[in-house]
Backbone and ligand atoms as CSV (ligand in chain L), in Angstrom:
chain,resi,resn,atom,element,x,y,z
A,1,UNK,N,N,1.031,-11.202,-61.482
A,1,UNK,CA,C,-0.392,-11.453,-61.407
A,1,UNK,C,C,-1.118,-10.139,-61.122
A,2,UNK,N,N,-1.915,-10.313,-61.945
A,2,UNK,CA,C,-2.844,-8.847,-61.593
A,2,UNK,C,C,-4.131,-9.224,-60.726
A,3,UNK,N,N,-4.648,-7.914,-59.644
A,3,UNK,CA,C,-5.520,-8.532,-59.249
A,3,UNK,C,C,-6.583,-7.481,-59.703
A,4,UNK,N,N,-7.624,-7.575,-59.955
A,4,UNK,CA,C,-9.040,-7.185,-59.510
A,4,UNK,C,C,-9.528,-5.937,-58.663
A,5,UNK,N,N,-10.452,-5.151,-58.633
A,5,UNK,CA,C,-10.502,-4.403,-57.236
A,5,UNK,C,C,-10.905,-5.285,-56.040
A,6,UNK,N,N,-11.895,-5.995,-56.815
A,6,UNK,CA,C,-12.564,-6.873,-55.786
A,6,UNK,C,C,-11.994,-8.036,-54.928
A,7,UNK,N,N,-10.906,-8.220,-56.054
A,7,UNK,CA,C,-9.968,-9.996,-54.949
A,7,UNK,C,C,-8.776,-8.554,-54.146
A,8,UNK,N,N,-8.903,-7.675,-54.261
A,8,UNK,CA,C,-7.407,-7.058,-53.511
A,8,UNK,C,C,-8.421,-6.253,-52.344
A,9,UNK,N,N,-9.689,-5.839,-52.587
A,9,UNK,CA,C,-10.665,-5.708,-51.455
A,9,UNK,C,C,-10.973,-6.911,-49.974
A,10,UNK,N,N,-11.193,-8.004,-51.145
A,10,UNK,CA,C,-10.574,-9.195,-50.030
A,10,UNK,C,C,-9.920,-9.620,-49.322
A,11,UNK,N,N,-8.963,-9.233,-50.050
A,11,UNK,CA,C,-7.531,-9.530,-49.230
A,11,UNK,C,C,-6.930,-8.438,-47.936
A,12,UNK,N,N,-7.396,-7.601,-48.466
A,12,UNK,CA,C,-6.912,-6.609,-47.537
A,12,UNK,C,C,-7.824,-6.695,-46.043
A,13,UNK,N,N,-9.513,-6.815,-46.482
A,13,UNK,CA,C,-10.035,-7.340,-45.002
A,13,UNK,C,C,-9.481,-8.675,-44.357
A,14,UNK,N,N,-9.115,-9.317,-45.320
A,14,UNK,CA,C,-8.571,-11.064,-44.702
A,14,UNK,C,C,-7.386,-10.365,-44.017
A,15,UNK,N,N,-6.768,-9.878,-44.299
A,15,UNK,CA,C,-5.788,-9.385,-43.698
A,15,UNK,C,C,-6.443,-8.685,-42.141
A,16,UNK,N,N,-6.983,-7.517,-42.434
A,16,UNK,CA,C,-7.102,-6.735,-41.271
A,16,UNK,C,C,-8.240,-7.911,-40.273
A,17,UNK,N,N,-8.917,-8.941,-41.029
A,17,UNK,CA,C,-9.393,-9.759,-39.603
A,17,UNK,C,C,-8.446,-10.548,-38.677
A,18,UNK,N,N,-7.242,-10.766,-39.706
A,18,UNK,CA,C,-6.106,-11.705,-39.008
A,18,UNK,C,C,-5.283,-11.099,-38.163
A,19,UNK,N,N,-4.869,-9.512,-38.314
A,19,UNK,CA,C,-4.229,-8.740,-37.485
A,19,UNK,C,C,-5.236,-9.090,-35.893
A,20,UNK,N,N,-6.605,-8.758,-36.483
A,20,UNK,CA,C,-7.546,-8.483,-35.188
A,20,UNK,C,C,-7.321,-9.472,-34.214
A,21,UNK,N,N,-7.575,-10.629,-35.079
A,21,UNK,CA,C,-7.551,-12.271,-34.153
A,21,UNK,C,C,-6.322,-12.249,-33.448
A,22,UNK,N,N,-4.857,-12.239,-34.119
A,22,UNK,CA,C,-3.754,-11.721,-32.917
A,22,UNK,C,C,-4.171,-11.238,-31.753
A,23,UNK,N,N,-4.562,-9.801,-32.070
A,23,UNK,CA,C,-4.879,-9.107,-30.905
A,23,UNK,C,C,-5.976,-9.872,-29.387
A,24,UNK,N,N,-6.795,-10.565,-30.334
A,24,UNK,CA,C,-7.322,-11.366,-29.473
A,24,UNK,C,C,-6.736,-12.049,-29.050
A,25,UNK,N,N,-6.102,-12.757,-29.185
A,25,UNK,CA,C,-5.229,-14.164,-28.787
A,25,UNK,C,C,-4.454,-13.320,-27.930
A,26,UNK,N,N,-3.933,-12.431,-28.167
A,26,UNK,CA,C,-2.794,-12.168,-27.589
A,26,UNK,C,C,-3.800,-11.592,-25.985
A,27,UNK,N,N,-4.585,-10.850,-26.184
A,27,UNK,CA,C,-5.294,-10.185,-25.019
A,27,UNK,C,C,-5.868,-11.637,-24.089
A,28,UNK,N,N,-6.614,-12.925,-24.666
A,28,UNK,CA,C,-6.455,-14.142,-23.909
A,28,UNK,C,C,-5.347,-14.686,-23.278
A,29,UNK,N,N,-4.099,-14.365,-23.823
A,29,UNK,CA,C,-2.850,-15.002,-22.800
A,29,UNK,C,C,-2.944,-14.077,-21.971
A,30,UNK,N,N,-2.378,-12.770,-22.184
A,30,UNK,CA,C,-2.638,-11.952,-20.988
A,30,UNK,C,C,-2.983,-12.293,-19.644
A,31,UNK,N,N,-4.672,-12.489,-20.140
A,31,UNK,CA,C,-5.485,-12.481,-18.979
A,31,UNK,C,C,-5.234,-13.820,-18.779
A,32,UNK,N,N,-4.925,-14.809,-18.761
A,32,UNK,CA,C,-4.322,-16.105,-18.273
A,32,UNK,C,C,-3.050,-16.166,-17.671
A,33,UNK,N,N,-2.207,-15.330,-17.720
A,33,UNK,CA,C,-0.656,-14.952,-17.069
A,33,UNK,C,C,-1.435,-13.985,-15.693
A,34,UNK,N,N,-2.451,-13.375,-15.720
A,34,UNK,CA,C,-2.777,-12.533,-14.166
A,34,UNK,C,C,-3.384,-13.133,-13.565
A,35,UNK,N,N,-4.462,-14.617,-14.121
A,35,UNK,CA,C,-5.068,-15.125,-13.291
A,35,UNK,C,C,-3.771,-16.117,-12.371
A,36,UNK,N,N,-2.890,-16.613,-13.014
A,36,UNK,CA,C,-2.232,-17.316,-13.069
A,36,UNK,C,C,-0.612,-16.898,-11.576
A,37,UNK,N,N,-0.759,-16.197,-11.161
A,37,UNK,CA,C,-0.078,-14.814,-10.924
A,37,UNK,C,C,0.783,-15.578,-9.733
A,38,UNK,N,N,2.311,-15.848,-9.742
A,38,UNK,CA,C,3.339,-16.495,-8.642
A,38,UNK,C,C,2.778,-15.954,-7.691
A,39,UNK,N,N,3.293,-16.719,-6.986
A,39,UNK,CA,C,3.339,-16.669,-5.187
A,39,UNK,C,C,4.109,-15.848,-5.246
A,40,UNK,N,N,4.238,-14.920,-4.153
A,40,UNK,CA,C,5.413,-14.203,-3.654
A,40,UNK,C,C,5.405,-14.346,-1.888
A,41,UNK,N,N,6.290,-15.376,-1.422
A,41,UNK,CA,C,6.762,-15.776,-0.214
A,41,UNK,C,C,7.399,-14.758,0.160
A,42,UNK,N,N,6.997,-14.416,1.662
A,42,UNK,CA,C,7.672,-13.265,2.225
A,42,UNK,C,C,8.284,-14.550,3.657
A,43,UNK,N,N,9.399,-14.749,3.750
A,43,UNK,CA,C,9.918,-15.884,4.853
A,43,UNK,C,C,9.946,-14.789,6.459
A,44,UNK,N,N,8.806,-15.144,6.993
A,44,UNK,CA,C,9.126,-14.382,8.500
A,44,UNK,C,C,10.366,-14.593,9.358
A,45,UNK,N,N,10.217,-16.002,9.596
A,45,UNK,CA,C,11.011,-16.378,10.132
A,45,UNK,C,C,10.666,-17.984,10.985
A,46,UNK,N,N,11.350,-18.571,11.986
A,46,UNK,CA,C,10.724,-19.975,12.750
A,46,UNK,C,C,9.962,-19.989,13.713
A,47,UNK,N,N,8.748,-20.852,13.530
A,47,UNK,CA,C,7.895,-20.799,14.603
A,47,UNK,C,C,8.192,-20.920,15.715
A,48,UNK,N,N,9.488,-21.256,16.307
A,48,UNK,CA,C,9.872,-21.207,17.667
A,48,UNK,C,C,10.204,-19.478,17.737
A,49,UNK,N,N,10.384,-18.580,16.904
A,49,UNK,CA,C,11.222,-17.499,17.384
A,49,UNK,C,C,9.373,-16.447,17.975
A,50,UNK,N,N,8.757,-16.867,17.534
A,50,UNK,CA,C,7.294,-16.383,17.684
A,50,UNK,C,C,6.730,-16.543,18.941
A,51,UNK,N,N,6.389,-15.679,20.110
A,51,UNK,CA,C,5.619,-15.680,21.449
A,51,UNK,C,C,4.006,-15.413,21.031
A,52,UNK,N,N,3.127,-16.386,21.883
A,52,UNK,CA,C,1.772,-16.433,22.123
A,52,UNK,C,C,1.748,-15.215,22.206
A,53,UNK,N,N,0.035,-14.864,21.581
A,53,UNK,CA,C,-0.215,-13.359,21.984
A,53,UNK,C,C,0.488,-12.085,22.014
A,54,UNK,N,N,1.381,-12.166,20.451
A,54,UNK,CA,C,1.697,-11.080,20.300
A,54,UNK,C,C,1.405,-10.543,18.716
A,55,UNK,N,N,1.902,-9.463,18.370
A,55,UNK,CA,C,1.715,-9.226,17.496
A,55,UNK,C,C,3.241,-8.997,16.762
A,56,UNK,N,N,3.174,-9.069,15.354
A,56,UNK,CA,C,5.040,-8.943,14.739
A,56,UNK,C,C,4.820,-8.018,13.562
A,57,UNK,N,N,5.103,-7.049,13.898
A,57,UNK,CA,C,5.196,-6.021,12.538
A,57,UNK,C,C,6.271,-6.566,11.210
A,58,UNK,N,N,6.001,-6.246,9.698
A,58,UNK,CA,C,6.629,-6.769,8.935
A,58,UNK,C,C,6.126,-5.693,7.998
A,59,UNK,N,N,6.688,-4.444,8.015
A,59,UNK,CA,C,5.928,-3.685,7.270
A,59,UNK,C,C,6.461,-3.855,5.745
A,60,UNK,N,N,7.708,-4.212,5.687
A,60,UNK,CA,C,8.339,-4.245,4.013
A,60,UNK,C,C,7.407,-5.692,4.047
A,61,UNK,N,N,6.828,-6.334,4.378
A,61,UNK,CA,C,5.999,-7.113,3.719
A,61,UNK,C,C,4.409,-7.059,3.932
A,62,UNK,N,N,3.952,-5.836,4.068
A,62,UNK,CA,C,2.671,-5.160,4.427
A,62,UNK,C,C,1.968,-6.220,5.170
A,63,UNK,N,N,2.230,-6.400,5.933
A,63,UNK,CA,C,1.476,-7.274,7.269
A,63,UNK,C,C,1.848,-7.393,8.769
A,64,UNK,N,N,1.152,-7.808,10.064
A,64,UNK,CA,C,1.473,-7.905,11.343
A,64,UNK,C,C,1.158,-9.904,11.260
A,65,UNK,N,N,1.852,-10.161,11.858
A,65,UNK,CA,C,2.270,-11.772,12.407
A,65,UNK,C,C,1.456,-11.390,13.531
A,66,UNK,N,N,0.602,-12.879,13.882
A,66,UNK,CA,C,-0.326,-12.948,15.247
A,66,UNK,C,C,-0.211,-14.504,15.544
A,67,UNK,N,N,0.417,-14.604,16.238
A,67,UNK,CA,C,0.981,-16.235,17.080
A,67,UNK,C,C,-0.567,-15.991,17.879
A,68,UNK,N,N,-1.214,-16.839,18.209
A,68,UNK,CA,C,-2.379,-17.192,18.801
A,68,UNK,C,C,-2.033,-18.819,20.418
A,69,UNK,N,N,-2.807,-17.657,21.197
A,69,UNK,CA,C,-2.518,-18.977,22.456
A,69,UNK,C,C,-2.298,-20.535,21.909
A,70,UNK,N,N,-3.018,-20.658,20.937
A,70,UNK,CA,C,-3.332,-22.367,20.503
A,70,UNK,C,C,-1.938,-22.562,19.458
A,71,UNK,N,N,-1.126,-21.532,19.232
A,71,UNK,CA,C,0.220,-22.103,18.506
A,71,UNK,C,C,-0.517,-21.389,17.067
A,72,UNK,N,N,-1.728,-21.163,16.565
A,72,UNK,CA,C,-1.694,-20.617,15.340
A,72,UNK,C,C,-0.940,-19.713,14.763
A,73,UNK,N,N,-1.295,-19.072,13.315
A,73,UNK,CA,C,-0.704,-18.277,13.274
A,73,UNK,C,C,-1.552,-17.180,11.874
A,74,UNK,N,N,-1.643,-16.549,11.676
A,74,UNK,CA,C,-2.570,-15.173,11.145
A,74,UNK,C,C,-1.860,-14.388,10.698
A,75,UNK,N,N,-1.893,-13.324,9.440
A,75,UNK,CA,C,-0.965,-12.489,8.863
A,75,UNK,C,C,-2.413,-11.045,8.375
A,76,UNK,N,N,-2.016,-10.722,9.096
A,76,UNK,CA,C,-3.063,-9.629,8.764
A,76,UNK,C,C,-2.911,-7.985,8.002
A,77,UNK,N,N,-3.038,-7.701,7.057
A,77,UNK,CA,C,-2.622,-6.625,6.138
A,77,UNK,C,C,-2.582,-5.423,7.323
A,78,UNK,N,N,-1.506,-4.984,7.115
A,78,UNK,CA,C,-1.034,-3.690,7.745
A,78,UNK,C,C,-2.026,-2.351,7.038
A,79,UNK,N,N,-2.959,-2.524,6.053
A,79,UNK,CA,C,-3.590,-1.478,5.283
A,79,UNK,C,C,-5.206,-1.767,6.010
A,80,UNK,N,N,-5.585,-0.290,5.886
A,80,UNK,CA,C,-7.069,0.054,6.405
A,80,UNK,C,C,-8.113,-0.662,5.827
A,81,UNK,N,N,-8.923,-1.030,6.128
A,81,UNK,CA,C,-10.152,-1.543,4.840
A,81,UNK,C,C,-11.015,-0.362,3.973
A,82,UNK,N,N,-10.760,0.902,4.984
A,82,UNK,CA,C,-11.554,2.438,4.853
A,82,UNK,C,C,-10.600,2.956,3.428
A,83,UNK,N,N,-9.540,3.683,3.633
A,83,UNK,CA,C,-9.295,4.346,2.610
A,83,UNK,C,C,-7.748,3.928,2.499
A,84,UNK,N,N,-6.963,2.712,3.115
A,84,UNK,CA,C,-5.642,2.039,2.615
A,84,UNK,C,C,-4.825,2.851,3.356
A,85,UNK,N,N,-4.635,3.407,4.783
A,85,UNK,CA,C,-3.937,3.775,5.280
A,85,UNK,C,C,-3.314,2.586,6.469
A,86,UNK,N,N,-2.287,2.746,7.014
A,86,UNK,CA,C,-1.526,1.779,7.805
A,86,UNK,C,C,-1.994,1.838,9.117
A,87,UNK,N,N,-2.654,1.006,9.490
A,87,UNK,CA,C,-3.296,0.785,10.878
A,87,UNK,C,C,-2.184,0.630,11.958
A,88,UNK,N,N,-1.637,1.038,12.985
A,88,UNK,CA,C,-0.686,0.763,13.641
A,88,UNK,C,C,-1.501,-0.229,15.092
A,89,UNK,N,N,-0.371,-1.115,15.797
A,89,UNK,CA,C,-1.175,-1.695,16.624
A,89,UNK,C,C,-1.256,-0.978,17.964
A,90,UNK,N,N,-2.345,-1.156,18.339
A,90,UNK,CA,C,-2.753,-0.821,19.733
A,90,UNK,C,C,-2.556,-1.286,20.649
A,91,UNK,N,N,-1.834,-1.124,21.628
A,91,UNK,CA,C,-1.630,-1.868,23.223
A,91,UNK,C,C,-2.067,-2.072,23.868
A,92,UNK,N,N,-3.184,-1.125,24.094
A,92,UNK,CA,C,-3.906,-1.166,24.940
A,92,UNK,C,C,-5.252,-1.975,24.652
A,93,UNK,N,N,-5.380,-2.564,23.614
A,93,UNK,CA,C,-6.424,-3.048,23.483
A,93,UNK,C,C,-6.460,-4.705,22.203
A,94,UNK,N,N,-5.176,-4.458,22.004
A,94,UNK,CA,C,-4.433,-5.881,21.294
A,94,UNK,C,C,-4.867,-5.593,20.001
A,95,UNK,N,N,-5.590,-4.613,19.747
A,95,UNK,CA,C,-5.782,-4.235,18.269
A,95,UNK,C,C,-4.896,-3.480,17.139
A,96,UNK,N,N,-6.427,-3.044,16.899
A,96,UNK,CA,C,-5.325,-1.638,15.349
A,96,UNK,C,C,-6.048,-0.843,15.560
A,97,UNK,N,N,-5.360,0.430,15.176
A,97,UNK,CA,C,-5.914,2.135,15.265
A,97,UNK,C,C,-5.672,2.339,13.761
A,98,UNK,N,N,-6.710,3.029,13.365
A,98,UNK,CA,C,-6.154,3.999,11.564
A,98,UNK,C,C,-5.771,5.242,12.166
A,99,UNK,N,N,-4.882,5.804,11.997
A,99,UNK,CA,C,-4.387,6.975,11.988
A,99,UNK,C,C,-5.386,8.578,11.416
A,100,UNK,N,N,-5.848,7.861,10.496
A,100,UNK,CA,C,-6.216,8.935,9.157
A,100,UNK,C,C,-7.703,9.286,9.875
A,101,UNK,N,N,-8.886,7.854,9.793
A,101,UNK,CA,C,-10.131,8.244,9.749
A,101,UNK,C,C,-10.733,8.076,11.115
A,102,UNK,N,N,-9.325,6.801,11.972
A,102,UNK,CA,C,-10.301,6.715,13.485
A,102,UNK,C,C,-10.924,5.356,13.444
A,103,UNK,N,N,-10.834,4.529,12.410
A,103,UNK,CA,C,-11.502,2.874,12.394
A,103,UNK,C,C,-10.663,2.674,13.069
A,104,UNK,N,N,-11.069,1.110,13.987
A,104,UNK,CA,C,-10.497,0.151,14.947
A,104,UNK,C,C,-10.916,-0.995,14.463
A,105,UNK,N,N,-10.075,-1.811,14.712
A,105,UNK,CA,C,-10.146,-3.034,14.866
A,105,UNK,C,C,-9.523,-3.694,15.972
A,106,UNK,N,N,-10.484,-4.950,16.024
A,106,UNK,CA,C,-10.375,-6.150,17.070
A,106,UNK,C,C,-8.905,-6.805,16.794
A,107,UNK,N,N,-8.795,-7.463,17.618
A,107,UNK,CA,C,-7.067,-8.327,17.350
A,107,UNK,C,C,-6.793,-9.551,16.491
A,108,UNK,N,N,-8.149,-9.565,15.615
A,108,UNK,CA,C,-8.882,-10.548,14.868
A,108,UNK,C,C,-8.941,-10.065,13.431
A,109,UNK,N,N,-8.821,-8.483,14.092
A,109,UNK,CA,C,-8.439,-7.555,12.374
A,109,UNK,C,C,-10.579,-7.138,12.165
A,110,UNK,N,N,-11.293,-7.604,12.759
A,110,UNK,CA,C,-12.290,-7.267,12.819
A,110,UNK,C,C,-12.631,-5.651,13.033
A,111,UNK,N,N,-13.807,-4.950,12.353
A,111,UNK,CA,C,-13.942,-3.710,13.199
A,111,UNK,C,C,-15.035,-3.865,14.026
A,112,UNK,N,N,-14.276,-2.583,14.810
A,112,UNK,CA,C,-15.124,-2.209,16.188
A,112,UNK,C,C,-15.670,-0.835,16.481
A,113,UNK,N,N,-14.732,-0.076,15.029
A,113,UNK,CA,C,-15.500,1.284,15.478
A,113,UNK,C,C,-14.933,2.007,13.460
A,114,UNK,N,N,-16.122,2.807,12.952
A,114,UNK,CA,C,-16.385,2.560,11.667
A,114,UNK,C,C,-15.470,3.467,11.937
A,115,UNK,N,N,-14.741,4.261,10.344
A,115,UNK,CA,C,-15.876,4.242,8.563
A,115,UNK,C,C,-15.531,3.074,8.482
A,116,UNK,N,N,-14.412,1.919,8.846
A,116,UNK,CA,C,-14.371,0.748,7.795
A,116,UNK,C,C,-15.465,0.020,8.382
A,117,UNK,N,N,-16.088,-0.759,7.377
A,117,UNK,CA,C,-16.592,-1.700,7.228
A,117,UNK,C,C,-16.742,-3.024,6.944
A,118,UNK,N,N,-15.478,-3.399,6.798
A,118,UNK,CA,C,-14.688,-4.553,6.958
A,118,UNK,C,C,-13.838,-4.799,7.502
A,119,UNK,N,N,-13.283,-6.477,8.047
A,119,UNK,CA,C,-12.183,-6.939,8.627
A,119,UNK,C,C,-10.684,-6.178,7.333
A,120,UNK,N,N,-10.075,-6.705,8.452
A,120,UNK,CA,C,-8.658,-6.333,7.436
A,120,UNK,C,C,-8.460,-7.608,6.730
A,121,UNK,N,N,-7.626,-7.909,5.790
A,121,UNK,CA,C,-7.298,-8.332,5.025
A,121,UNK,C,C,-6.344,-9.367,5.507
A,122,UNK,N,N,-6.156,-11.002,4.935
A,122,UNK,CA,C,-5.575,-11.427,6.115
A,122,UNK,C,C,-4.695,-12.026,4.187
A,123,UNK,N,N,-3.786,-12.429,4.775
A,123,UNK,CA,C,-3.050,-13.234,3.619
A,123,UNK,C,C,-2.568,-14.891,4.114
A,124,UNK,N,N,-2.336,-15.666,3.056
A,124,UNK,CA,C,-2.218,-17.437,3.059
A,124,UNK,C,C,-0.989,-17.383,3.871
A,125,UNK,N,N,-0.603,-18.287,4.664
A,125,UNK,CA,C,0.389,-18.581,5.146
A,125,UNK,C,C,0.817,-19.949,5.140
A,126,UNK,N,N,2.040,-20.289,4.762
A,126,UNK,CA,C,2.386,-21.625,4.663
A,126,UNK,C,C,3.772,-21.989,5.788
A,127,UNK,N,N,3.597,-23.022,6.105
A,127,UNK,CA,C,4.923,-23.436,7.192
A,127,UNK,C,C,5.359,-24.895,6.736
A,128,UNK,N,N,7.082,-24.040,6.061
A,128,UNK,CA,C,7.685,-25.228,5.715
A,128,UNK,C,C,8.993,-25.662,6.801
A,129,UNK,N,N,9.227,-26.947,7.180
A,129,UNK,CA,C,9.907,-26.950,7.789
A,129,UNK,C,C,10.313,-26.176,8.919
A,130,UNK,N,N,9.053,-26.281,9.435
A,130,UNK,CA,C,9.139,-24.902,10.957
A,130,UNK,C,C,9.189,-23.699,10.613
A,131,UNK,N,N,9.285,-23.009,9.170
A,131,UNK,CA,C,9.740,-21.933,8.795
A,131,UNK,C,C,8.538,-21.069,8.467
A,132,UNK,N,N,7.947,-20.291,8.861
A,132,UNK,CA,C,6.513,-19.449,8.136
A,132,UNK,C,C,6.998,-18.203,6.792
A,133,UNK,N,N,5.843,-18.701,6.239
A,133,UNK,CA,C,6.202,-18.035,4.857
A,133,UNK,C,C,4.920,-17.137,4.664
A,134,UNK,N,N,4.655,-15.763,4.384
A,134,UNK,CA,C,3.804,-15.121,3.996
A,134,UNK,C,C,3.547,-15.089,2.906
A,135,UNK,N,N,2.631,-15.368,1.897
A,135,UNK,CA,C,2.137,-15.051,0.699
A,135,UNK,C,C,1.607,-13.780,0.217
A,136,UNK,N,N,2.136,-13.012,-0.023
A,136,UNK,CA,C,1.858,-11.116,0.050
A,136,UNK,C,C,1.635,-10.527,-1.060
A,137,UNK,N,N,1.565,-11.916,-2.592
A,137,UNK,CA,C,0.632,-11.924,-3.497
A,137,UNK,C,C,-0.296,-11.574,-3.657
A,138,UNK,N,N,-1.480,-11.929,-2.603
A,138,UNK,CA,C,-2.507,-11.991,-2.548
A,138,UNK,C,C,-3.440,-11.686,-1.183
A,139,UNK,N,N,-3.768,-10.522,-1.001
A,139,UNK,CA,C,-4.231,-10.194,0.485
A,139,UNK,C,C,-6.305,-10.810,-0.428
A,140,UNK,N,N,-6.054,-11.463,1.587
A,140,UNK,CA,C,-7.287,-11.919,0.828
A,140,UNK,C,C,-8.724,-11.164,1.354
A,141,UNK,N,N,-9.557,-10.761,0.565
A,141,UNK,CA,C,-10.992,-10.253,1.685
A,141,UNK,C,C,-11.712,-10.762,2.222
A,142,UNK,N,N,-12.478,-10.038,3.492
A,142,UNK,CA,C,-13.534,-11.112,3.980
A,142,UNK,C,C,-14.375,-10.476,4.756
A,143,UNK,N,N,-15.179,-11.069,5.005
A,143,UNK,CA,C,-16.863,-10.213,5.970
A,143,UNK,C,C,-16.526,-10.432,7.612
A,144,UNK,N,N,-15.531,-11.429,8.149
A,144,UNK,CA,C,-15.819,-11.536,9.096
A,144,UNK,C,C,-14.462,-12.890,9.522
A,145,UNK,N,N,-14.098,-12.991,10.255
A,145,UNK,CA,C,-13.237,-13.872,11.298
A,145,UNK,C,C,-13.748,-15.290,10.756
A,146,UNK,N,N,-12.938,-16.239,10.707
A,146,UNK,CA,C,-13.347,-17.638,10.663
A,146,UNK,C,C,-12.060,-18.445,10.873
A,147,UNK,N,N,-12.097,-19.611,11.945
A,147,UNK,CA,C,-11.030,-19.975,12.160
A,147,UNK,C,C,-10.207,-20.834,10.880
A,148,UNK,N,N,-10.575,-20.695,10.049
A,148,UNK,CA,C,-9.906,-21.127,8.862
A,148,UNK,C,C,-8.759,-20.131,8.006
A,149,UNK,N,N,-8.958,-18.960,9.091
A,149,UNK,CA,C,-7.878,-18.072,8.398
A,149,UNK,C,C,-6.615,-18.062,9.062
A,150,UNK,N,N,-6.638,-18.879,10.328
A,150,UNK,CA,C,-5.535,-19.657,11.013
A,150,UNK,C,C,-4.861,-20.491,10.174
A,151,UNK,N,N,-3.256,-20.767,10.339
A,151,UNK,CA,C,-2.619,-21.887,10.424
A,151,UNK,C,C,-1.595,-22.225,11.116
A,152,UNK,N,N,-1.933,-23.600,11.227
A,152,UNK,CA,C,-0.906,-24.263,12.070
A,152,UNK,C,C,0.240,-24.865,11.469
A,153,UNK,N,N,1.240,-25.211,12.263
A,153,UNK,CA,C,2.355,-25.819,12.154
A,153,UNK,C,C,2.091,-27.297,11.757
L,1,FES,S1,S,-8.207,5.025,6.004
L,1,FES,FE1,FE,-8.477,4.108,7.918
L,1,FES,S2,S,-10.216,5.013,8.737
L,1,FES,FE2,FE,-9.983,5.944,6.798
């Protein structure tokens, strides 16, 4: 079959729109596989092994554990809100120190003394079978403390 200039002009854009549309399609799954994005459970350990009022470093899972008088429990990102450096905790004051710029935070992960300008970053926590599980998927942001970033057993 012979073609034409004009039917092989056709064809060749029918072609290059169908390559394109792939590309689209393909760039829509994508972005549906990141919204979509596993859990990644970090297992601390059992809520009995946990004392009121302390704090539990877990740095291979970038967070501090905070058992709360009332049995709660809080996972708060081990990273700065200022420029992502590792806040270490403070003793003397039940908080966090940044190393780098000098922000503080409250024991709530709140600040108390700038450049940051935000709380730290707290992540989901789930308790199965007495067991606490960190979700380290997803550090979550926030303006400010709310007892909903607690959980209980
Ligand atoms: S990175 Fe923490 S104060 Fe700058």
């Amino acid at each position: 079959m012979i073609l034409n200039r004009r039917k092989f002009i056709k064809r060749i854009l029918f072609a290059l729109a169908s390559i394109e549309a792939l590309f689209l399609i393909k760039g829509s799954v994508s972005k549906v596989d990141t919204s979509t994005k596993k859990k990644k459970l970090f297992k601390a350990g059992k809520v009995d092994e946990f004392e009121a009022n302390k704090f539990y470093s877990f740095l291979t899972g970038q967070f501090y554990l905070k058992r709360f008088e009332d049995g709660g429990f809080m996972a708060l990102s081990i990273k700065c809100t200022h420029l992502g450096c590792v806040v270490n905790i403070n003793p003397k004051t039940g908080g966090f120190n940044c190393p780098c710029h000098a922000s503080q935070f409250d024991k709530l992960g709140e600040v108390t003394s700038a450049p940051a300008t935000r709380p730290l970053d707290f992540f989901p926590i789930e308790i199965i079978q007495g067991e606490i599980f960190v979700d380290t998927s997803k550090a979550i942001q926030r303006s400010s403390f709310s007892k909903s970033q607690i959980t209980y057993a």
